[in-house]
N, C-alpha and C positions, 0 to 999 in steps of 0.2 A: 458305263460298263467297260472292264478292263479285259482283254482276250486276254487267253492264255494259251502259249507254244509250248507242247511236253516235247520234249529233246530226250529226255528217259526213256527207252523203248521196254523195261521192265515194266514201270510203272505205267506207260502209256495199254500195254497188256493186262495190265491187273486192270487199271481201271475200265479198260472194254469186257471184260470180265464181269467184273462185277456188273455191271449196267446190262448186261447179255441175262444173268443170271435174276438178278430184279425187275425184269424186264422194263426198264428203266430207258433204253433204248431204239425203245417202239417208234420215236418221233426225230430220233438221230438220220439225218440226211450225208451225203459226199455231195461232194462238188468238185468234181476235176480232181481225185484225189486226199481232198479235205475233209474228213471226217467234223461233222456240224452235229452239236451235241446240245438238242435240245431238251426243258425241262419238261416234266408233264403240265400239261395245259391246265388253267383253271378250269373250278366248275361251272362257271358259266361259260366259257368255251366249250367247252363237252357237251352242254346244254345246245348252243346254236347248233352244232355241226349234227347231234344226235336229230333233233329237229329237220335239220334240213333236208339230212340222209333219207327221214322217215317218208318225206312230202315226195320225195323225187324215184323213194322206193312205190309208192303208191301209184304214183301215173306214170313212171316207165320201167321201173322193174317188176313191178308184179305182172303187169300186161305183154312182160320179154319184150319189151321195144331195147329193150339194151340192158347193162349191170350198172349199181349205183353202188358204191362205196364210200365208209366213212377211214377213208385212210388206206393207201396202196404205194408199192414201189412203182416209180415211173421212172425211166431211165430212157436215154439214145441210141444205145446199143441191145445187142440180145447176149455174146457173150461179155462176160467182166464186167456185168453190169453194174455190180458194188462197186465198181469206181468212178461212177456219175449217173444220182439219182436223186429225184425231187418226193417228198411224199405231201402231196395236197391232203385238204383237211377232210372235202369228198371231193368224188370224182364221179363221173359218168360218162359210161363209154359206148354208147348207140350200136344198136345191131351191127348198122350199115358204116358205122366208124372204122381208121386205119389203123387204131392200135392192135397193137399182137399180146393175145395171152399167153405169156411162157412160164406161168402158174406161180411163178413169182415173184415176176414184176410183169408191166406191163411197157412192151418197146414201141415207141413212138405215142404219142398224146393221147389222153383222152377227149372225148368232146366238149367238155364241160366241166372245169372242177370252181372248187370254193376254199378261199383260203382267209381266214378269220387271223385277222392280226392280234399279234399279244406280245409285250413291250420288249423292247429288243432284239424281235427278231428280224429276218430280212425278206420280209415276201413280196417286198414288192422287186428286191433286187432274185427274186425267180424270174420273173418276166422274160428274160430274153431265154433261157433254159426253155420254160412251156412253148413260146413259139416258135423254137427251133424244131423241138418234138412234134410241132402240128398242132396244141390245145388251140379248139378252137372257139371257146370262149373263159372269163377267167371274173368270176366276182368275188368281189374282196370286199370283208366284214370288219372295218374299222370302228375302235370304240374307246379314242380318246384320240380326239373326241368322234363323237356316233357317227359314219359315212360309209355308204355304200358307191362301189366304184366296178361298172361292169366293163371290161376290158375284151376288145374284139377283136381276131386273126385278119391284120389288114395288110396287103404286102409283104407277108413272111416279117409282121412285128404285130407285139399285142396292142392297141393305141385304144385309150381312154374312148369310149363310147356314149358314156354318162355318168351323171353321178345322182345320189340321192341325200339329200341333210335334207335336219330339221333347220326351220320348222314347215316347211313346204315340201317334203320331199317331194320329186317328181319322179314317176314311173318308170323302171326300168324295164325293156322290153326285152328278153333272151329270143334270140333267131334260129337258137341252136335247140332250146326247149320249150315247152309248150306253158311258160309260166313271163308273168311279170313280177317286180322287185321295187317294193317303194319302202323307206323306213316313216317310222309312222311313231307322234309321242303316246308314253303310256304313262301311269304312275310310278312305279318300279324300277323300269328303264325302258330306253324306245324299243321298240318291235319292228321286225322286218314284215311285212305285209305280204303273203306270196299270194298271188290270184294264178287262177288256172285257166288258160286262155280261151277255154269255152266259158268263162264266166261261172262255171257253175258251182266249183270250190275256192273255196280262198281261207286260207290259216295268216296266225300272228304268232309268228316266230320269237 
């Protein structure tokens, strides 16, 4: 994949324009300035994240233990925040969590988010952004090939906790939510396995 520098500031204009007005721009991030201009996700991306949002809206958003989101501004600051902000693919932010609602974005981490890789992008190079803001847990939905990777707030850095592959995945434990995380083979393609830590729900993602 080849970057591209627009140095044209008409065109650099038109083209935020138009992506403004398509809403085409939904999943567009800054970074320190850098406008990151991503495409719309497939549809099976949209699948996991819609999925996940739903499981995590069930046992802690509908109960107000906190808000779950499938996509939000997150940024460092409260003003100028357009000029450094991440958008995880969900997120969830616990009652008793330190982020701030400033209705739209959200200043310093949420507790929880999920970030589903798709080719080219750079989420794992968010990392050091979410643990500066506080997130204080961070699972990543790798699918090329299939790897789940739960990442934990240790020392003011996010640092690998576990991982999960076929064909034995092992169980991922979240400290921060009330679920575990294993990928698990299917016919179609692998499934993330979510158990609900009272045992008594569990979905295939």
């Amino acid at each position: 994949m080849m970057a591209t520098l627009i140095m044209d500031r008409a065109l650099e204009g038109r083209l935020r324009a138009e992506r403004a007005e398509s809403g085409s721009d939904r999943y567009d991030e800054v970074w320190e300035g850098t406008t990151m201009m991503a495409p719309m996700p497939n549809i099976e991306h949209q699948d996991l994240v819609n999925r996940l949002a739903t499981i995590f809206q069930e046992i802690i958003g509908w109960p107000e233990l906190g808000i779950v989101l499938p996509g939000c501004n997150v940024s460092d600051r409260k003003e100028d925040w357009q000029e450094n902000y991440r958008v995880p693919d969900v997120a969830v932010v616990l009652s008793e969590g330190g982020a701030q609602n400033l209705d739209t974005h959200w200043c310093g981490g949420p507790d929880f988010v999920v970030e589903v890789v798709s080719r080219d992008d750079k989420t794992r190079e968010k990392l050091p952004f979410y643990a500066a803001v506080g997130v204080r847990e961070l699972l990543v939905v790798d699918r090329a090939p299939w790897r789940l990777e739960l990442y934990r707030l240790v020392d003011r850095q996010l640092t690998l906790a576990g991982t999960s592959e076929l064909p034995n995945g092992e169980p991922l434990n979240s400290e921060i939510l009330p679920f575990t995380f294993c990928l698990v083979s299917s016919p179609l393609r692998p499934r993330i396995h979510v158990v609900n830590a009272d045992g008594e729900k569990e979905w295939h993602v």
